[in-house]
C-alpha positions as a Markdown table, in Angstrom:
| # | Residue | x | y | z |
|---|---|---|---|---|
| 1 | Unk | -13.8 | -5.1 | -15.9 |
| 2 | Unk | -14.5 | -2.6 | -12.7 |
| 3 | Unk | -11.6 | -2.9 | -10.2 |
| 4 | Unk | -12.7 | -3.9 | -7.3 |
| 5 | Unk | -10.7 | -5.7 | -5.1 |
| 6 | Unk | -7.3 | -4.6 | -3.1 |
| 7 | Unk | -4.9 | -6.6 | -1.5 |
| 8 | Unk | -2.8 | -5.4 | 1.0 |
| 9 | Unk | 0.1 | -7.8 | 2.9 |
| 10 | Unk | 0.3 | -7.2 | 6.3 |
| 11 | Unk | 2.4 | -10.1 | 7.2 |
| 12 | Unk | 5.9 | -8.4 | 7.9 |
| 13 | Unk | 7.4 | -8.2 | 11.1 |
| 14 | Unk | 8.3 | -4.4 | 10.9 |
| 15 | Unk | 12.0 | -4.7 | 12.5 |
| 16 | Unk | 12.6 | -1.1 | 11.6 |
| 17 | Unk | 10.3 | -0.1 | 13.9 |
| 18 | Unk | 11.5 | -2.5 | 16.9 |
| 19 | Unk | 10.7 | -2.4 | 19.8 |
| 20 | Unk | 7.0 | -1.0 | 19.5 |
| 21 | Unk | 6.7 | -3.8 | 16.6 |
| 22 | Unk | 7.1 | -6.4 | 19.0 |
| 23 | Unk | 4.2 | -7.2 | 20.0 |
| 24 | Unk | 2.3 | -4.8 | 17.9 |
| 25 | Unk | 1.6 | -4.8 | 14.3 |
| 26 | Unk | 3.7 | -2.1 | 12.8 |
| 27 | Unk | 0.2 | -1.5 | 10.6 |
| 28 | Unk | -1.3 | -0.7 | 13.7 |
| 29 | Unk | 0.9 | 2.5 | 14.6 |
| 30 | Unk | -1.5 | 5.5 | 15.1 |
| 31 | Unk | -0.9 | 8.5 | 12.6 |
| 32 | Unk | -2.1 | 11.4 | 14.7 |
| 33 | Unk | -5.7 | 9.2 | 16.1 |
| 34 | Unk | -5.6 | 6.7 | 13.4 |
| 35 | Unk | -3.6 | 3.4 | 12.6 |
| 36 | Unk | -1.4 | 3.3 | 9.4 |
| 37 | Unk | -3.3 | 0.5 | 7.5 |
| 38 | Unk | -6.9 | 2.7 | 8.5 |
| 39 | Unk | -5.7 | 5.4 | 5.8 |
| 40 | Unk | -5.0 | 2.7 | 3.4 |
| 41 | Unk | -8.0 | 1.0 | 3.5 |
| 42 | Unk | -10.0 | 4.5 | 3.4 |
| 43 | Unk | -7.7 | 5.5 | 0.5 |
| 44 | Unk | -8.8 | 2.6 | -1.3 |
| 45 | Unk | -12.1 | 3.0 | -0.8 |
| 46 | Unk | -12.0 | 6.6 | -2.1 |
| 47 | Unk | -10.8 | 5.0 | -5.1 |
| 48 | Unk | -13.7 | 2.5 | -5.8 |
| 49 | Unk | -12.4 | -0.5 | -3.8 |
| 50 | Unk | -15.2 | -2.8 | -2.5 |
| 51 | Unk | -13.3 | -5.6 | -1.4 |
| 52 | Unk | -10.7 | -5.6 | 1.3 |
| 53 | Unk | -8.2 | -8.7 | 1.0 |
| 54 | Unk | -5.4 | -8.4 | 3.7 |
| 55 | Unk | -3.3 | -10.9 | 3.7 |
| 56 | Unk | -1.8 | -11.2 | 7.4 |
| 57 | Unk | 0.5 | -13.3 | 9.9 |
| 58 | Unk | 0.2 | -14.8 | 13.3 |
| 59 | Unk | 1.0 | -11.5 | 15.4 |
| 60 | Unk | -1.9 | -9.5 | 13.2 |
| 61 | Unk | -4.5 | -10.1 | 14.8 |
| 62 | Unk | -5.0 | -6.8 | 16.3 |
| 63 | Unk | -5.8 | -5.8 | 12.4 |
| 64 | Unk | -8.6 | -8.0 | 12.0 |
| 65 | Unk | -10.2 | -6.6 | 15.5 |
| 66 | Unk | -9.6 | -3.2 | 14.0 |
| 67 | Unk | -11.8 | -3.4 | 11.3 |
| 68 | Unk | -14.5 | -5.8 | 13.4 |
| 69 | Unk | -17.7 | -4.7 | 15.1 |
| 70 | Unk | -17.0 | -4.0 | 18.5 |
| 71 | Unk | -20.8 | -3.8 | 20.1 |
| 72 | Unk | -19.4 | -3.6 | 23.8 |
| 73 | Unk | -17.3 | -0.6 | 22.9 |
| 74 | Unk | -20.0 | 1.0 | 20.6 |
| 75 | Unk | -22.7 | 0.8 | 24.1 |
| 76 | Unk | -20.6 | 1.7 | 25.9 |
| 77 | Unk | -19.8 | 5.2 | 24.3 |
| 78 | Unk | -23.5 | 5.3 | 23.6 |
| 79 | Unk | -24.7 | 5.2 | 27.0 |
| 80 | Unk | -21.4 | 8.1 | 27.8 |
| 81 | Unk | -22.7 | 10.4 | 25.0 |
| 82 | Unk | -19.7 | 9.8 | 22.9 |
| 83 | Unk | -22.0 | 9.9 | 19.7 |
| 84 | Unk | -18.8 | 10.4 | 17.4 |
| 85 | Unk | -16.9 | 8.3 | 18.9 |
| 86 | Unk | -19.1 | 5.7 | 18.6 |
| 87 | Unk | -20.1 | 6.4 | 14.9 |
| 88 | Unk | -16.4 | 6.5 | 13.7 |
| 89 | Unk | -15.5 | 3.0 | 15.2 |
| 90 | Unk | -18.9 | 1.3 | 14.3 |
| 91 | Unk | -18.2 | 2.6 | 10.3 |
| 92 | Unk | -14.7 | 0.9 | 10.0 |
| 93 | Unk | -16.8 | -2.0 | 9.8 |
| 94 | Unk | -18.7 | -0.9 | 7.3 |
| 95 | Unk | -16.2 | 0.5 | 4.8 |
| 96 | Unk | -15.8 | -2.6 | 2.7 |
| 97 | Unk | -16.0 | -6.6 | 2.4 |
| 98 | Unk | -13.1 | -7.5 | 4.5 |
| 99 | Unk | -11.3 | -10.6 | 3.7 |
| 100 | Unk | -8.3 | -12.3 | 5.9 |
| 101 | Unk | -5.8 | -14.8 | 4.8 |
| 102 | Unk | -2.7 | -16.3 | 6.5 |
| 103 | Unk | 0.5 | -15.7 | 4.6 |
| 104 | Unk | 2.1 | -18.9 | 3.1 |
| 105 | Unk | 4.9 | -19.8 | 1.0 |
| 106 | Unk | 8.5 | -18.3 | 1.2 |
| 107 | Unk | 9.8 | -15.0 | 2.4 |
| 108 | Unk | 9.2 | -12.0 | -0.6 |
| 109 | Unk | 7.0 | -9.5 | -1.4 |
| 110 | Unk | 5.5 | -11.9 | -4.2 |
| 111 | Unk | 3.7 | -14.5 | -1.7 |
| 112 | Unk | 1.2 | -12.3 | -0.1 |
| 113 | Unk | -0.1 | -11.5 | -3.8 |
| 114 | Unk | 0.1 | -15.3 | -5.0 |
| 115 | Unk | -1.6 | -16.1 | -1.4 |
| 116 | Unk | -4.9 | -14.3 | -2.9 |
| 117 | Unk | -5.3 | -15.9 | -5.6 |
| 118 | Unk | -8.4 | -17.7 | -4.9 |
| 119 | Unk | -10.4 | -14.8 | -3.7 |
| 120 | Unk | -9.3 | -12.6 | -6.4 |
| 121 | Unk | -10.3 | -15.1 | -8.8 |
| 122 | Unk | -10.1 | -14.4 | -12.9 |
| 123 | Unk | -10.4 | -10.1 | -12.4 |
| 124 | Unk | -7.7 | -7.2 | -12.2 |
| 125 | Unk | -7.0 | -6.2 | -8.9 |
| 126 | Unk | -5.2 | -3.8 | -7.0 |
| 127 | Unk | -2.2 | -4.2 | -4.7 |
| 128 | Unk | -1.1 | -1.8 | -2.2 |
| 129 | Unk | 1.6 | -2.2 | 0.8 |
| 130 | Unk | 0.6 | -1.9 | 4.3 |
| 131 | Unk | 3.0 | 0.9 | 5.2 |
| 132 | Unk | 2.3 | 3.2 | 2.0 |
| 133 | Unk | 0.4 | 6.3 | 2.4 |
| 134 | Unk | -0.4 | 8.3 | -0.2 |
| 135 | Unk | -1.2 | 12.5 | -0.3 |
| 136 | Unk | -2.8 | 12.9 | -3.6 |
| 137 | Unk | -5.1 | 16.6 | -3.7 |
| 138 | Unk | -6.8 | 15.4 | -6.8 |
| 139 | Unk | -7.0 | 11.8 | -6.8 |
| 140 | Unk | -6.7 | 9.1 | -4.7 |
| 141 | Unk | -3.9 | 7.2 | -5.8 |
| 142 | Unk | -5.2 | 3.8 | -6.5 |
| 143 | Unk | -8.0 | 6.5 | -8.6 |
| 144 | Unk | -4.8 | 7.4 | -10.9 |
| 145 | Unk | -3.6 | 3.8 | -11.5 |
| 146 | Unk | -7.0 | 2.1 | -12.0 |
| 147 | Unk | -7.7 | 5.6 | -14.9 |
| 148 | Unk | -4.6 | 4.1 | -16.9 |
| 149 | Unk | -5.6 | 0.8 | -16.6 |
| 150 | Unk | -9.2 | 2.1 | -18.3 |
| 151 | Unk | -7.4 | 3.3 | -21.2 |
| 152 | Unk | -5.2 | 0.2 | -22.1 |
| 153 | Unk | -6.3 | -2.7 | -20.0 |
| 154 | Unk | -2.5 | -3.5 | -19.3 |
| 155 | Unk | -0.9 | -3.9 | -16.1 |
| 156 | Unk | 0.4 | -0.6 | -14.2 |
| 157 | Unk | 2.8 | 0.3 | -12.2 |
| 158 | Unk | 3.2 | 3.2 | -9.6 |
| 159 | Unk | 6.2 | 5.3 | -10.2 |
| 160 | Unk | 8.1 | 7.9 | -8.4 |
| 161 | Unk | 11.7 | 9.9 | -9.2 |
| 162 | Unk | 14.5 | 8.8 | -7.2 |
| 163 | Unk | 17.8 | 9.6 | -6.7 |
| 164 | Unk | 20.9 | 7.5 | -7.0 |
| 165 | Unk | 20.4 | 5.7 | -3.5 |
| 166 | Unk | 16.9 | 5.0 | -4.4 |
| 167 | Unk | 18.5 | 2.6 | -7.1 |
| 168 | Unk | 19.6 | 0.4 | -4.3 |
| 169 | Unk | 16.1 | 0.9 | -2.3 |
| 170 | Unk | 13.7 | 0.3 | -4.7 |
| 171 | Unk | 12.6 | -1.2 | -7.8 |
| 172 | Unk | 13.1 | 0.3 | -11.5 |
| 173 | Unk | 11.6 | 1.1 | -14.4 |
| 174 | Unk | 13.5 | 1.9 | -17.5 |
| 175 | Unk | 10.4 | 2.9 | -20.2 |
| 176 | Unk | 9.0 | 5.4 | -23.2 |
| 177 | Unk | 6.7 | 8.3 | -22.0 |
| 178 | Unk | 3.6 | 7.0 | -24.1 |
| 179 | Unk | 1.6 | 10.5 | -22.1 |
| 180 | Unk | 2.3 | 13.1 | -19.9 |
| 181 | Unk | 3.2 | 10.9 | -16.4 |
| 182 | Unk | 2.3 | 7.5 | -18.0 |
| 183 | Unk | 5.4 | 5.0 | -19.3 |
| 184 | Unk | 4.9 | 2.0 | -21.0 |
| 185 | Unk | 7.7 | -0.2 | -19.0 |
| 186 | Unk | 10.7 | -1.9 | -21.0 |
| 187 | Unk | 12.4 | -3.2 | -18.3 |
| 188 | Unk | 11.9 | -3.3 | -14.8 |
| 189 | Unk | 14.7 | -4.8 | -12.2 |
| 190 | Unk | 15.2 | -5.0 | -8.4 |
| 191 | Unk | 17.3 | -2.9 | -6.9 |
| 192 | Unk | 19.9 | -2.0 | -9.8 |
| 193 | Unk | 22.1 | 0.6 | -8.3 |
| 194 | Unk | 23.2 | 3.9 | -10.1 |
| 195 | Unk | 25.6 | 2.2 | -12.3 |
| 196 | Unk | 23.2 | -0.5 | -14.1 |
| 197 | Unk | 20.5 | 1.8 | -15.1 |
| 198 | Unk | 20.1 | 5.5 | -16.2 |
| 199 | Unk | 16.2 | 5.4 | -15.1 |
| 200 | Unk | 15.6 | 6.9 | -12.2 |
| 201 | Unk | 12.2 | 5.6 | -12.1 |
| 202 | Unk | 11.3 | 4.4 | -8.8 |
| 203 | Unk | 8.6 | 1.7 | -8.0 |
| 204 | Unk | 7.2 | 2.8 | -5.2 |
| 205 | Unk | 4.8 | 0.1 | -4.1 |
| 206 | Unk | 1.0 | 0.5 | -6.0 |
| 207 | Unk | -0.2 | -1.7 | -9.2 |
| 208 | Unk | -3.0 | -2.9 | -10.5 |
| 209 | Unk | -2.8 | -6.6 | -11.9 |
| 210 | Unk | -4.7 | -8.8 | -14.5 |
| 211 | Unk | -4.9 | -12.5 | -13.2 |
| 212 | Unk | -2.0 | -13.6 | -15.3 |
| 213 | Unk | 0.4 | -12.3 | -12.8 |
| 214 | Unk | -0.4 | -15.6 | -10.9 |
| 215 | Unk | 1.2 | -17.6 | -13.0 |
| 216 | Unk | 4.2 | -15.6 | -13.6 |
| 217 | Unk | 4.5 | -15.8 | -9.5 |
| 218 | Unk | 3.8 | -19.3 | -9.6 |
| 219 | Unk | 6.7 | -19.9 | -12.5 |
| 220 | Unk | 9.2 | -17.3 | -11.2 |
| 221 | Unk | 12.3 | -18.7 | -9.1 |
| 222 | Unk | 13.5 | -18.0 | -5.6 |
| 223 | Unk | 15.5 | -14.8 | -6.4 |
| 224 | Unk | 17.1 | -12.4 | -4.0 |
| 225 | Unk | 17.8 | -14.0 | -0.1 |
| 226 | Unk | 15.7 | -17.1 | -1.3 |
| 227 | Unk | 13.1 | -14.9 | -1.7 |
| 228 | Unk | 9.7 | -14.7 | -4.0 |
| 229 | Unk | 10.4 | -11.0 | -5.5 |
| 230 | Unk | 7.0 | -9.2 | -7.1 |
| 231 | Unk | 9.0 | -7.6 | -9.5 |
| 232 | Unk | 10.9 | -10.9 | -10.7 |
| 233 | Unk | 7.6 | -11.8 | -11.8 |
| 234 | Unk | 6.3 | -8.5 | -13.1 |
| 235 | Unk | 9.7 | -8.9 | -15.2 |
| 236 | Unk | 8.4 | -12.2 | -16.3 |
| 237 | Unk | 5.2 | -11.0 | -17.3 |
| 238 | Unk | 6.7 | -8.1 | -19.3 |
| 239 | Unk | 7.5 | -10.4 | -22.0 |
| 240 | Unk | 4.2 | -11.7 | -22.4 |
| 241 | Unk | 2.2 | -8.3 | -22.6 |
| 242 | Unk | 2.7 | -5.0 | -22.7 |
| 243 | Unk | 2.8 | -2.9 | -18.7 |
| 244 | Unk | 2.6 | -0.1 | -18.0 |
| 245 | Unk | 3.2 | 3.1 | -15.1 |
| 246 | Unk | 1.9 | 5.7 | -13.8 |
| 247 | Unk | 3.8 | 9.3 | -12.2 |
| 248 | Unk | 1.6 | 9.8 | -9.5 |
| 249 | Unk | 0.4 | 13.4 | -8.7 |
| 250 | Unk | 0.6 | 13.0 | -4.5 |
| 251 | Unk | 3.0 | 12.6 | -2.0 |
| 252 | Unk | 4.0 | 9.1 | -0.2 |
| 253 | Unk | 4.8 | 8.4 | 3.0 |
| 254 | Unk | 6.7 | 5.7 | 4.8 |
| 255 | Unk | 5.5 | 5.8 | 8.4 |
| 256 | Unk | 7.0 | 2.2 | 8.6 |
| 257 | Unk | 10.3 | 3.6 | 9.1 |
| 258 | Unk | 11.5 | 5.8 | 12.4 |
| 259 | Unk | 11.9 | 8.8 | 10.9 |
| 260 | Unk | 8.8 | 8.5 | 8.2 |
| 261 | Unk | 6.7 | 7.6 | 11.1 |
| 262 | Unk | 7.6 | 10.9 | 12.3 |
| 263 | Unk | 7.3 | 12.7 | 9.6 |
| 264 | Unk | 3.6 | 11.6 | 8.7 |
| 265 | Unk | 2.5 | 12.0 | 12.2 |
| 266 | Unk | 3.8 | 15.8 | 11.6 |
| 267 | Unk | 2.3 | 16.0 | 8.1 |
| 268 | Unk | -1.5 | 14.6 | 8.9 |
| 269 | Unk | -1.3 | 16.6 | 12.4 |
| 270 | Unk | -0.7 | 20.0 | 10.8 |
| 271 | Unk | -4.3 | 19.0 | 9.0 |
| 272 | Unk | -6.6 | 18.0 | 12.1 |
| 273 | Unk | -8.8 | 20.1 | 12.8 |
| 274 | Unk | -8.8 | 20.0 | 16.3 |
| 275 | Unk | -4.9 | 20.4 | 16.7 |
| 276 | Unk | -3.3 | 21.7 | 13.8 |
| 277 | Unk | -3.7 | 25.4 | 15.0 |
| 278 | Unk | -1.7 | 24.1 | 18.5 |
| 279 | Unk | 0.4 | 21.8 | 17.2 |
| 280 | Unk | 1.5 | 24.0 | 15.0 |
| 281 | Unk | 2.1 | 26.9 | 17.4 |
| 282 | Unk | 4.4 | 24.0 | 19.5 |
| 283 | Unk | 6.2 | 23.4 | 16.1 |
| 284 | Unk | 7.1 | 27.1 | 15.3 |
| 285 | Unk | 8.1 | 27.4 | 19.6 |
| 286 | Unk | 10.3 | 24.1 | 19.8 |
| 287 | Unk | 12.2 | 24.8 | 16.3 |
């Protein structure tokens, strides 16, 4: 069955960007002249993606508006000549069916997912993280994931190599190379630290899902800080049927962190058009 739906939770409160989280969603940062979550959702799209799910919280509202018709704003740069202008803003719109939903349940990265289950009804889907974007020159990334789910209708898993600190930052995957770059899991755990595991197989937020993982949310326990954890349940769900990941050819970045902010802003302004050839010269002056 055709991927077609993403969802994406937008819910968190961003405290590592505090204070310009406050009382803006971290989401809503621009990267060069564009918010975080707009690459996302164009990144998804690239991939195939037709449906939209975000999955927000009380203080995201300015997300929603982002991706809404504004007919005011669109006359109004009409009637000033700002044809582009008005073209870009009135095709956010347009760029898939967008659907909202209020985050409810416990704290964790699982609740957001289990929160869509209605609208993603009995399909695979996608899930991606609001702060994740990806620099892939060949494919988009969801592109990769959704090309080894084609081949063995399974579960998969983005992947990354870490380091030994990335053990305590992310989750990982202990698994057989079944192709170049694709793993089918054997374990997967939260968080392990260098000394419980010898993978260095970092998840780095990306999977596409069969339906089941519902249940395995709904039958996982509070794990971690009381907490829903994805990966308890993918862990779950692991002894029911085989998973699977996927090295992705890109590069990710965390703009939802100070210095990854930074860092993408740098990255996607040394490739706009209308800057990159000043920006860069300030670069090469400053250093």
């Amino acid at each position: 069955m055709k991927i077609r739906k993403v969802v994406i939770p937008v819910a968190g409160l961003g405290t590592r960007l505090l204070p310009a989280t406050k009382a803006q969603p971290k989401e809503m940062l621009p990267i060069v002249d564009k918010p975080i979550i707009q690459y996302i959702v164009e990144q998804a799209v690239a991939a195939g993606i037709t449906d939209v799910i975000l999955v927000t919280g009380a203080t995201k509202r300015a997300i929603e508006d982002h991706f809404d018709r504004n007919e005011y704003l669109e006359d109004y740069l009409q009637k000033a000549g700002k044809t582009r202008a008005r073209q870009q803003i009135k095709e956010l719109a347009e760029l898939a069916n967008f659907i909202f939903i209020r985050q409810k349940g416990p704290y964790g990265n699982g609740t957001p997912v289990l929160n869509a289950k209605s609208v993603v009804g009995n399909e695979p889907f996608a899930v991606v993280w609001g702060d994740d974007i990806w620099s892939c020159p060949k494919k988009p990334h969801l592109r990769q994931l959704i090309e080894v789910f084609n081949k063995y209708g399974d579960p998969v898993i983005t992947v990354k190599e870490t380091d030994d600190a990335g053990t305590e930052k992310y989750g990982i995957i202990e698994g057989v190379e079944v192709e170049k770059d694709v793993y089918q899991v054997k374990t997967i755990m939260e968080k392990p630290g260098p000394k419980k595991t010898k993978s260095r197989l970092g998840s780095h937020g990306g999977y596409i899902f069969t339906p089941d993982i519902f249940d395995a949310l709904k039958d996982t326990p509070l794990g971690k800080n009381n907490e829903l954890w994805l990966v308890d349940a993918i862990a779950r769900l692991l002894k029911k049927r085989p998973i699977y990941a996927k090295m992705i050819d890109g590069t990710l970045h965390d703009p939802g962190s100070k210095l990854g902010w930074l860092k993408a802003n740098v990255e996607f302004g040394l490739k706009d058009k209308e800057i990159k050839e000043e920006f860069k010269y300030f670069l090469k002056n400053k250093i």
